[in-house]
N, C-alpha and C positions, 0 to 999 in steps of 0.2 A: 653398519651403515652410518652415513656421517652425512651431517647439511652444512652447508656457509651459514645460512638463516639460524637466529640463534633461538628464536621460538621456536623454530622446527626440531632444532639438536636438541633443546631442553626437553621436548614431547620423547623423540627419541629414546632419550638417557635413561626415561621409567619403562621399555618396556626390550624383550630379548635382542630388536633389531637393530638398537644401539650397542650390543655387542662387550657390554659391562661383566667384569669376571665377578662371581661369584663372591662374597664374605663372608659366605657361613661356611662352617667345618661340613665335610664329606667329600665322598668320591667326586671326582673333575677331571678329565679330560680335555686339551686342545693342542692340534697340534699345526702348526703358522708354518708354510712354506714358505719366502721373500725370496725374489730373483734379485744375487748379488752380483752378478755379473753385465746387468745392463741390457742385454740380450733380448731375444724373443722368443725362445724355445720352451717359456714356461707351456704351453697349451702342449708341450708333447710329455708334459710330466706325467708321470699314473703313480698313486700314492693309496699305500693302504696302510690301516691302523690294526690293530690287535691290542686290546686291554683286561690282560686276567688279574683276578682279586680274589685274593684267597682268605677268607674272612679269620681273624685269632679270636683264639678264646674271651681275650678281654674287651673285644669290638672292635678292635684298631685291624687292619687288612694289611699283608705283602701285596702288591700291587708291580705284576711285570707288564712294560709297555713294550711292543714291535711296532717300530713304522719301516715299511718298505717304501725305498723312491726308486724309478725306474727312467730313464731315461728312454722314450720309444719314438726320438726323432728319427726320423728314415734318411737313408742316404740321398744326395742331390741339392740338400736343403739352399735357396743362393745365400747370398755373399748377407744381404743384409740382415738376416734372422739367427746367420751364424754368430755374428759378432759381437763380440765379447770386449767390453769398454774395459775390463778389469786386466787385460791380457794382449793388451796394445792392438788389437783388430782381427776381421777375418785369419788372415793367414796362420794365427795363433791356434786356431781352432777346426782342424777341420774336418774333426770326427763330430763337428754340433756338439759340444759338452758344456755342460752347466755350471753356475756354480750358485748355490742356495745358502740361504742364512734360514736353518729350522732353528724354532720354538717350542718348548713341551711346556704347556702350562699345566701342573698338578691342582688339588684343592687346598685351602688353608689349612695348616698344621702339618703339612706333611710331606718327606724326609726323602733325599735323595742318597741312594746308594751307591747305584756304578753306571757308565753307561760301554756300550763299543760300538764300533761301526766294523762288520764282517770279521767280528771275533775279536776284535784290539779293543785296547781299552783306550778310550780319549777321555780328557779334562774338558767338563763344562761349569763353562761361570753360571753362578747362581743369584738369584735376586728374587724378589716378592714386588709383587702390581698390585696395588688395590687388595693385600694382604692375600692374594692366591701367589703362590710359588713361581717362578718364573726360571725355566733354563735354557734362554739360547748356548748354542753349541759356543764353544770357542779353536774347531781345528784350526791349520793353517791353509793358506789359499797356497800352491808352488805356481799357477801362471803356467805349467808344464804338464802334460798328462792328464788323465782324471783327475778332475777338480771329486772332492768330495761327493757323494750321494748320486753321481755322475751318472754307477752301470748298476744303479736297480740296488743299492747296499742297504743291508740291514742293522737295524740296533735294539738292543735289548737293554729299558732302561728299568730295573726295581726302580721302586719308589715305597717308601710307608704313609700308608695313610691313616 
């Protein structure tokens, strides 16, 4: 949650509904959908998480993440919910397909290993926020066909924590 009012953001910032990541070490999970495509079909997204932790002997965890996105816009959708700024308009699109910017936020300290989307392995850029881990994806957009996360894909990212 976010104010203009900067008494209010400051109130904000001390408590969870500002929305501040984490700086101390341990397990963290988040995971950020953003609609890259301009569009209006986020309300038809359906998104589930999966986070197993398999704790080592020296206290540090394998940590596997699944997020499922599915796309469950219905056929018929009009013209202005379909369309996609990313993909020069309606007619670009007319199966309703998406196209998302995810975010996996992990905890501080800890280690990214692979990720895939429906079995392939893709390159994602890494970076740290406020010393928790940060990896938006970095696939490519093609403007043709399903866009990324489009038909419900899966990805299975380790992490160490």
């Amino acid at each position: 949650m976010w104010s203009r009012h900067r008494a209010e953001q400051r109130r904000l910032e001390t408590t969870p509904l500002g929305g501040a990541l984490p700086t101390a070490r341990g397990p963290y999970l988040g995971v950020v959908t953003q609609n890259a495509a301009a569009s209006k079909l986020d309300y038809w997204l359906r998104r589930a998480t999966d986070y197993r932790l398999a704790r080592r002997a020296d206290g540090s965890a394998d940590v596997t993440v699944t997020v499922r996105l599915r796309n469950a816009a219905p056929p018929g959708l009009p013209a202005y919910v379909r369309l996609r700024a990313d993909t020069g308009g309606v007619r670009n699109n007319p199966r309703a397909q998406n196209k998302l910017w995810v975010s996996i936020y992990t905890g501080v300290g800890s280690g990214f290993v692979s990720a895939r989307i429906d079995g392939k392995a893709i390159a994602l850029s890494n970076g740290v926020e406020r010393a928790t881990r940060s990896r938006p994806p970095t696939w490519p957009s093609t403007g043709a066909g399903p866009a990324p996360w489009s038909c419900g894909s899966g990805s299975r990212t380790p992490a160490r924590h």
